[in-house]
N, C-alpha and C positions, 0 to 999 in steps of 0.2 A: 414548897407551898408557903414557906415563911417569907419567899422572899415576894411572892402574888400576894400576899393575905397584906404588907407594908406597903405595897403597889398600891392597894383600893385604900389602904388609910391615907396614904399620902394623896388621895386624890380630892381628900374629904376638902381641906386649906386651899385649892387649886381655885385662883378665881380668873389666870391668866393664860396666854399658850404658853409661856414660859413656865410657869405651871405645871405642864402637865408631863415634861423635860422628865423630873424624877420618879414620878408615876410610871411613865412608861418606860425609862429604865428598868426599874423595880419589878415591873409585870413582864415585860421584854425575857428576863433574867429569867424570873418562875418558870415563865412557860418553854425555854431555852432548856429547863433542868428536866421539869415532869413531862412538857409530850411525848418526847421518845421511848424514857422509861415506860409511862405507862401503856405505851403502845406496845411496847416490847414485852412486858408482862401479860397482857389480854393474850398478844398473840402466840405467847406460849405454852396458854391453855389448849391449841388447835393441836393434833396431830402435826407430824414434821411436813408433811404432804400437803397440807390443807392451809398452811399459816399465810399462804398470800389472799385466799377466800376468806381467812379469818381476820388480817389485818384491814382489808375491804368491807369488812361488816364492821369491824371497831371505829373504825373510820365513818363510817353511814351513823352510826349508832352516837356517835359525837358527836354528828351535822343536826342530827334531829334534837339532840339534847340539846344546842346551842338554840336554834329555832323554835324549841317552849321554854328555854331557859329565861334566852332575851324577853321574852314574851312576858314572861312571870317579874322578871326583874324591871319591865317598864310599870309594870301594875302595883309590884311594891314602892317604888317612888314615885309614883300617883298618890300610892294610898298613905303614904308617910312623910318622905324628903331624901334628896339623893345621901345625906350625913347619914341617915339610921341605912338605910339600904346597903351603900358601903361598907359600915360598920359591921352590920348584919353578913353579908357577903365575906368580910375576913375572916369574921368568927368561922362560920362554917369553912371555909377553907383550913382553918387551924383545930379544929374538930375533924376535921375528914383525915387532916394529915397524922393528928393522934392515933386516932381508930385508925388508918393503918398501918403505923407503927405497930402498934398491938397485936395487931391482929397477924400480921409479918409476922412479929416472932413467936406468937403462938404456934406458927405453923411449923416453924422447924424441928 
């Protein structure tokens, strides 16, 4: 998540295609790291038997999340500028990946 959360900052200085070269390295990378994981963890929560019905719903449940996500993230750089959105967008990333740090080893 550190390495998507430096993905959106570096996108903040991007005013070229050349630009966007480190950005998308940097997100390329994150999401390279967290999809599977987090795919792999949801679908752990399903019975042994179910986890292809339950990777199929984590899946669904991510298409839809992106589709009000995007949605929400056009209307915050409307309503601000793509710097604070970005910004705004790594924090939480680097907030989400604390909490669940925490929340991880709470549970063991």
């Amino acid at each position: 998540m550190s390495l998507f959360a430096a993905g959106l900052l570096a996108l903040i200085p991007a005013h070229t295609a050349w630009g966007l070269l480190l950005p998308g390295l940097l997100m390329g990378a994150g999401h390279c790291f967290v999809f599977p994981s987090m795919v792999e963890l949801a679908a752990a929560r399903f019975p042994a038997d179910q986890r292809g019905v339950g990777t199929s719903v984590i899946l669904g449940a991510g298409d839809v999340g992106m589709l009000l996500g995007f949605a929400t993230i056009g209307e915050m750089i409307r309503a601000t500028s793509y710097a604070t959105t970005l910004a705004a967008l790594a924090a939480i990333a680097i907030i989400s990946a604390l909490a669940f740090a925490v929340t991880n080893r709470a549970g063991e």
